[in-house]
N, C-alpha and C positions, 0 to 999 in steps of 0.2 A: 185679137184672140177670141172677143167672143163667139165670131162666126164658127170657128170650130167648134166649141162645144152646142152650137145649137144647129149646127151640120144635119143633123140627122133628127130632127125634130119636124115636126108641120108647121104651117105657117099660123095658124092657130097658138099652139103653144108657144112660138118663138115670140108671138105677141104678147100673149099672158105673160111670161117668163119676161120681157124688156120693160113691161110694166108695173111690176113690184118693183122698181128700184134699188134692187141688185145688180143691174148689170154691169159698173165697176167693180164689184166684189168678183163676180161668175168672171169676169175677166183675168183678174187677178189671180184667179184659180183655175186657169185653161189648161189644156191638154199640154204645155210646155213640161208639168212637172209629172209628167204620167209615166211612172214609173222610177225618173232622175233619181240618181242617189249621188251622195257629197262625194268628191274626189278623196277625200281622207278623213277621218275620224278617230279620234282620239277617245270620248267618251264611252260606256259600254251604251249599247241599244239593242234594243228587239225588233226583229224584223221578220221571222218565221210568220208564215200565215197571215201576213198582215197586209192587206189593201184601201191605204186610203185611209187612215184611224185620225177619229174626230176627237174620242175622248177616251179616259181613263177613268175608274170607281174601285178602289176599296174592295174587296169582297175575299172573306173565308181565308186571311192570309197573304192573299197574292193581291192581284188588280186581275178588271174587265176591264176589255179591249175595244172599243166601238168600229167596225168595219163599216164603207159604204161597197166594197166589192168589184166596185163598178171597171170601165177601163179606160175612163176619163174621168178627172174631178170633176164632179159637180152635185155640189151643196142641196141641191134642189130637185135632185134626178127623181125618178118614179119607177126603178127597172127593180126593185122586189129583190135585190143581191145582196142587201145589208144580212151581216153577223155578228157576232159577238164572238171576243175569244177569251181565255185565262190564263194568265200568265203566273205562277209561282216558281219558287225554287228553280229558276233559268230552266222554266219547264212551258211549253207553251200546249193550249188544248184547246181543242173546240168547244163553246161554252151553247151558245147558240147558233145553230147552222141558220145557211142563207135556205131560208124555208119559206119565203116567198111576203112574209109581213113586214120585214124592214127593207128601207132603200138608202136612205143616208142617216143613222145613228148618231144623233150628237149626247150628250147631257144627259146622264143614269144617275137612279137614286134607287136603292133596296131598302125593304124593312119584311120582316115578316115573313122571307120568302120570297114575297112579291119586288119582281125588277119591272121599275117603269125604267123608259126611252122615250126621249125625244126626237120624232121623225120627221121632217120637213114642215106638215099643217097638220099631225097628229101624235097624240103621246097614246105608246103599246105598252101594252101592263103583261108581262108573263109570270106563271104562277110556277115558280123555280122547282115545285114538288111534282107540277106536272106539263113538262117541257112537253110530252106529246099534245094538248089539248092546245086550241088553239088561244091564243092572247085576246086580252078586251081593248078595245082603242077606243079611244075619248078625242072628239075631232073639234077641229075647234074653227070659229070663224075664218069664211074665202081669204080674209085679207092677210092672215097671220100663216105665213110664208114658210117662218125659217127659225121654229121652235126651238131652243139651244139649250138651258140649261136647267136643272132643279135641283132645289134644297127645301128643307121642310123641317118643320116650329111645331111640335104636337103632332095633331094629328091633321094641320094642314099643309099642302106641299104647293110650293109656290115654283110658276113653270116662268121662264122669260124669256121673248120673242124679239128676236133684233130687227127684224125690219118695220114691224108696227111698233116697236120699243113700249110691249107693254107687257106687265105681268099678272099674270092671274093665280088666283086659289081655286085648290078642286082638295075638298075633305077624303081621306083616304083612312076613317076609322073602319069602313068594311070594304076593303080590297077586294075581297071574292065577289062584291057586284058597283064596281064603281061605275055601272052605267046610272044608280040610284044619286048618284052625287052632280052638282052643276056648277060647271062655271063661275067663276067672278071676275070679273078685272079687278084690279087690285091697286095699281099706279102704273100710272107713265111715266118712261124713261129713254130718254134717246140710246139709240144703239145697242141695248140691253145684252150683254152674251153672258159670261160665267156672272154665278153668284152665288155667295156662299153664307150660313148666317151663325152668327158667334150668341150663344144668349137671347137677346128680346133684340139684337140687330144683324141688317143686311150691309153687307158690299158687296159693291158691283162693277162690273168691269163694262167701260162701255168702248162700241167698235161702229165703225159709221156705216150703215148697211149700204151706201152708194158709195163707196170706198174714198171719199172725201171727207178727212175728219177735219174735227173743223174743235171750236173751246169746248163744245159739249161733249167731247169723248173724250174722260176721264173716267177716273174711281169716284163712286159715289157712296154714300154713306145710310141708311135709314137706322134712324138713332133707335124708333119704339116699333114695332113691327107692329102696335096696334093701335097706331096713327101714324098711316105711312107719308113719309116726306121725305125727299130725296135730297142731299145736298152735297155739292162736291167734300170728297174727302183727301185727292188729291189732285191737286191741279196742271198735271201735265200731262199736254194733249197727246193721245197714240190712238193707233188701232187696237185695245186691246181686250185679250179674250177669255185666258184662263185664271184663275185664282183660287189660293190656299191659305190657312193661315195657319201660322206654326204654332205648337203646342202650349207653348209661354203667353200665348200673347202677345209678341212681341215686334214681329215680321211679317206682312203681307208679302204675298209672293204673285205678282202680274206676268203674264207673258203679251208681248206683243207683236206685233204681224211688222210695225214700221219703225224701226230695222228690226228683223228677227229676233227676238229676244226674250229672255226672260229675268227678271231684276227684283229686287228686294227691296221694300221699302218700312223704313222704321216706323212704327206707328205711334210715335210721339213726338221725333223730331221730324219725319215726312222726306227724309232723306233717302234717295235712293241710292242705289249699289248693283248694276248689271254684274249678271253672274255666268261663268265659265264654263258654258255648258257642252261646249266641243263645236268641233267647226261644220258649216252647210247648213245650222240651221234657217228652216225656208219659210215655216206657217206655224209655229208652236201654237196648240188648242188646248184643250180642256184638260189640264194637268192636275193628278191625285199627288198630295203628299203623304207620306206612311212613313211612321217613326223618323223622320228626320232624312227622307228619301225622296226627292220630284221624278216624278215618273211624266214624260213630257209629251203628249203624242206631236208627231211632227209630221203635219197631213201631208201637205205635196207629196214630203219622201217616203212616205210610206212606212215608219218607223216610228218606235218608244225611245226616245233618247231618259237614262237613268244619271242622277244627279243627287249624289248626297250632298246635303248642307252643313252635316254635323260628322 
């Protein structure tokens, strides 16, 4: 499969691109699911407008939609088609058109106004009051590939990279010029993709970026966010990507790539519970919960699959 998505590339990049070890992941994600939709579905889902959506964010009521646009998956692409859409009241809008600064949109975080994105090896900040001007982007080391997720403690926002499995801090008290702000790493984590933080702690959902998971990809836990240390928080091994945590405290919610799915897990007794979330799911990503609502992007098919819990 990979040759197809690298069909149309140089030999140049097809090298770079075989050499982050991704290429079981970009395989897994080949042109087979370009465009597929499930033979039947039972669940409601969103599908208007929608090409390729990586993740979901919270915003003003409804959710943001993360597009890569593209007309083949691929996590990694550089073709400047990524958008954003919004989705409320089974109402669907263009939120950010493909205006040439995004290419594969994973992991969105707002405060202020300000929406950052996570975009393949850089995060785009747009100033929501003034959608015409252009975004600041904060770019980050060759090696860190495949940017995926943020959450943020104060006024630090912490970005996590699954193929270097590392995460960094970037201070974001003055958004209007975070090119004034640097870098940090912050900890290492294998497979790093969603992560969400409750209080003075992180979890984390990890995903094997060579698509061989292996005891390291699990849920991990970082008890003080201000001495970071990682420790399993559950121990069974998936590909997994998106995570939520319900309002009580009570239920973490993981989605995972092997077998597609998305499952519940108590966070006291560590028991899981896969959940009903309609048939064909292919690639469940970076899923928002709202009032007792999984909003689930489902990449290959190109769709929001919606899933109340309550």
């Amino acid at each position: 499969m990979l040759h197809k998505i690298l069909k149309d590339r140089s030999y140049e990049e097809r090298i770079d691109f075989e050499n982050t070890g991704l290429v079981a992941l970009a395989a897994a994600l080949a042109p087979t699911y370009a465009g597929n939709k499930p033979k039947s579905e039972t669940a409601k889902v969103i599908t208007e407008g929608i090409r390729f959506c990586e993740s979901t964010y919270p915003y003003n009521g409804g959710i943001l939609i993360a597009n890569f646009g593209t007309e083949h998956l691929n996590p990694l692409n550089n073709e400047n088609k990524g958008y954003i859409l919004y989705y409320k009241n089974d109402e669907v809008k263009p939120f950010i058109p493909a205006d040439g600064n995004l290419s594969a949109p994973k992991g969105m975080f707002e405060r202020d106004d300000y929406l950052y994105i996570c975009d393949v090896n850089k995060l785009v900040i747009y100033n929501l009051k003034a959608l015409d001007k252009n975004p600041q982007i904060v770019r980050f080391p060759a090696d860190d590939l495949f940017l995926n997720d943020l959450a943020a403690s104060g006024n630090t926002l912490y970005i996590s990279v699954t193929n270097s499995g590392r995460i960094y801090t970037l201070d974001i008290s003055n958004p209007a010029d975070i090119a004034k702000s640097s870098l940090a790493k912050w900890l290492d984590v294998t497979g790093l993709n969603g992560i969400i933080i409750d209080g003075n702690a992180m979890y984390i959902a990890s995903y094997p970026a060579d698509g061989n998971t292996t005891d390291a990809n699990v849920i991990y836990k970082v008890a003080n966010l201000k001495k970071p240390a990682a420790e399993k928080f559950f121990n069974v091994a998936s590909q997994y990507d998106g995570i939520a945590l319900s309002a009580d405290k009570k239920t973490l919610y993981v989605s995972s790539w092997t077998p597609a799915s998305v499952s519940a897990i108590d966070m006291k007794s560590k028991k899981q519970t896969t959940l009903p979330v309609g048939e064909g799911l292919a690639g469940p990503a970076d899923m928002t919960l709202i009032n007792g609502t999984l909003f689930i992007p489902d990449l290959p098919n190109s769709r929001v699959v919606i899933h109340p819990i309550q």
